[in-house]
Steps between C-alpha positions, in 0.01 A plus 500: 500500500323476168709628169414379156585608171238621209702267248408183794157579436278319266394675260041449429249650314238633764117517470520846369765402229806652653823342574553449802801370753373484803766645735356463859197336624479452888322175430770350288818704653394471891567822547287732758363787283144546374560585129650333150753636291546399160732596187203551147558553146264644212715460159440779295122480289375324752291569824352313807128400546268685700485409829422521860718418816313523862826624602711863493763480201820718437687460194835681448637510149819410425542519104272599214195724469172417470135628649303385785112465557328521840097456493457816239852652555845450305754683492867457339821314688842454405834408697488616849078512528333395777147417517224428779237217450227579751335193623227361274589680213469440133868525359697399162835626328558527220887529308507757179875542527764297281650287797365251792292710731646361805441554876416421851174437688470498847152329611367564866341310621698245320416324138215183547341377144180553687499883553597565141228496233544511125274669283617405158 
């Protein structure tokens, strides 16, 4: 059985300038699944770098509103979005609301520093 708490979770600043608690990692948790979960946070003004991940993301907002970009597409999310990362992708969010952007992000296959490249 594997159970942790979000508030048990260091708290970094990622590659891409997000905060970032890294909730599950089957290399760190020994756990048998394929993909990474962690909790992120934009505070408001701010954004994340553009990047690229090898892997599939899916981020699920929990508070704030904002706008995402994928290659040449954004569009807006707030509380209760969900959004799809296609493999290889170029991706960044940005927050323009008045509180912490803050959410989750699912990475399959999961999170290694050398899939991920930063543009910025």
């Amino acid at each position: 059985m594997f159970v942790t708490h979000v508030k048990d979770c260091a708290e970094f600043l990622a590659g891409d300038h997000t905060h970032l608690r890294e909730l599950l990692h089957p290399a760190k948790a020994g756990v048998a699944v394929r993909y990474s979960l962690a909790y992120g946070r934009i505070d408001p003004g701010q954004r994340s770098k553009r990047h690229r991940l090898a892997s599939a993301e899916v981020y699920y907002i929990l508070a704030g509103a904002g706008r995402v970009w994928i290659d040449d597409d954004a569009a807006g999310i707030e509380t209760g979005s969900v959004v799809g990362v296609p493999p290889g992708a170029t991706q960044w969010v940005e927050n323009n609301g008045a509180v912490a952007l803050e959410f989750l992000c699912l990475v399959d296959p999961a999170w290694r520093a050398e899939d991920e490249e930063v543009f910025e």
